[in-house]
C-alpha positions in Angstrom: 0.0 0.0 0.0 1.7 3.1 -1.1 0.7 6.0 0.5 0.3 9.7 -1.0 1.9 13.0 0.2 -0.7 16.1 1.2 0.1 18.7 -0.8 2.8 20.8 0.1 4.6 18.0 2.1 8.3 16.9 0.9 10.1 14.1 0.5 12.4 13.0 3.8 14.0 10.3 0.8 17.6 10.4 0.4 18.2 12.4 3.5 20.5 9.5 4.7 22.8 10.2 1.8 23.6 13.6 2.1 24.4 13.5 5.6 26.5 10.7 5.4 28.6 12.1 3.2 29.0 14.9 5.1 29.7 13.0 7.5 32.2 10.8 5.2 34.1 14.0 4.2 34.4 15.1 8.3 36.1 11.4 9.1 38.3 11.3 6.0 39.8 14.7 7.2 40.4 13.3 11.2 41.9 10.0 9.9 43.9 11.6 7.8 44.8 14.6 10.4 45.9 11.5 13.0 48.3 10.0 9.9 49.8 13.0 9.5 49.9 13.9 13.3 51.7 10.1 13.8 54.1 11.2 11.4 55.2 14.3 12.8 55.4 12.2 16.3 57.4 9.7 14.8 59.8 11.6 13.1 60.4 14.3 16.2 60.6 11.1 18.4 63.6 9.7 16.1 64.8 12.9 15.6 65.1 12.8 19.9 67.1 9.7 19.8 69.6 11.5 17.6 70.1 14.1 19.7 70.2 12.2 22.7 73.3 9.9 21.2 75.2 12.6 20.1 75.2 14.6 23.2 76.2 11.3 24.9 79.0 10.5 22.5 80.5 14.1 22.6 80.0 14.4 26.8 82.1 10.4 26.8 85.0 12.4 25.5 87.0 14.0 28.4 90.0 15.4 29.2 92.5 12.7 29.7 94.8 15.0 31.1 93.2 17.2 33.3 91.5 13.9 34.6 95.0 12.6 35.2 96.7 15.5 36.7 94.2 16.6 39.1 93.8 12.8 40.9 90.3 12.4 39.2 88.7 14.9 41.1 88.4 17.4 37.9 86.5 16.2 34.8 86.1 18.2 32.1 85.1 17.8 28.4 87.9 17.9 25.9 85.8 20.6 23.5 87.5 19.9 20.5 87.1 16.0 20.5 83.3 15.9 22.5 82.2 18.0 19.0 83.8 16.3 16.7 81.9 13.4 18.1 79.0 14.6 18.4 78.7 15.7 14.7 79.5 12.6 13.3 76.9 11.1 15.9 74.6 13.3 14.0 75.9 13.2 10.5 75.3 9.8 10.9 71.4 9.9 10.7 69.8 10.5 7.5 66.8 12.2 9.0 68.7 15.5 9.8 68.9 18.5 7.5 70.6 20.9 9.8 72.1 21.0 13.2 74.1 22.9 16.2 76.6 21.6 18.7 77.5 23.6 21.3 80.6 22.3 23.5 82.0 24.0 26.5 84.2 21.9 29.0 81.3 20.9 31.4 78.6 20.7 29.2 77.3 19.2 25.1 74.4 20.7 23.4 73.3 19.0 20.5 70.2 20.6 18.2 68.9 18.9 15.1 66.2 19.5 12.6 64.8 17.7 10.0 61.5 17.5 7.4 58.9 14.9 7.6 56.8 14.6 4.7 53.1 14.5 5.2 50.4 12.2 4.0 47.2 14.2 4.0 47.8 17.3 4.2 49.2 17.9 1.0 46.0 16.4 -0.8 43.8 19.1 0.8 46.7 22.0 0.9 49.0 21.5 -1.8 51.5 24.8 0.0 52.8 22.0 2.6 53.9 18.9 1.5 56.6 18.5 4.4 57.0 20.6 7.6 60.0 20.8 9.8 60.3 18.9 12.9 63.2 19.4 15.6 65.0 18.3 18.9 67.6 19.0 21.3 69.6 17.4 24.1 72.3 18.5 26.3 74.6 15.6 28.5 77.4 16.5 30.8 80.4 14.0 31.0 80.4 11.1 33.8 83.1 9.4 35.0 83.7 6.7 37.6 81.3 3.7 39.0 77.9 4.8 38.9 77.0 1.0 40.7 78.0 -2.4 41.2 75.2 -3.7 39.0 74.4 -6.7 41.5 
């Protein structure tokens, strides 16, 4: 039995569709805002570890002789070694486009950069295809038994 609109009445048919792709067009952008999100995460999170190993490598490389002559009570960074490295601790990543090392004799500061290219974003925004994630560390130089490890 089919039954007849009153005059003036419209038709609720196809409703559905319109809102759901409204709706389609609104998930498509959040799923594809979390990709791009996870990317930039990933990247600065890598991009952390790089720091982190190079500030470590330049802050192992003391001063033998100050070490030595002062009966292990003074430690100090040997500047010119602790940077050099550093940077190849860095240079060694492919993920970095530009960094800064900063040595004094108590201290290593390590600052990298690097791009991560996007997923999404570019399809709605073709200006960024890539944006430019960074990270930085700083270690100062250890020396002795921390523990027995038992």
């Amino acid at each position: 039995m089919r039954r007849e609109r009153k005059p003036g009445a419209w038709s609720q048919r196809g409703q559905v569709l319109a809102l759901m792709a409204v709706l389609m067009i609104g998930i498509v952008a959040a799923v594809g805002l979390a990709v791009d999100a996870g990317l930039v995460f990933s990247a600065r999170r890598k991009l952390q570890g790089v720091a982190d190993a190079a500030a470590t490598a330049g802050a192992q490389q003391i001063d033998v002789n100050v070490y030595r002559q002062s009966n292990g009570q003074v430690v100090q960074l040997d500047p010119s070694t602790a940077y050099s490295a550093a940077v190849a601790r860095v240079q060694a990543s492919p993920l970095v486009r530009s960094y800064t090392v900063r040595v004094t004799t108590g201290r290593v500061e390590v600052t990298v950069r690097g791009p991560v290219r996007l997923a999404f974003l570019p399809a709605v925004l073709p200006i960024a295809r890539s944006v430019e994630v960074g990270a930085s560390a700083w270690a100062l130089p250890r020396y002795g038994i921390a523990g027995t490890g038992q």
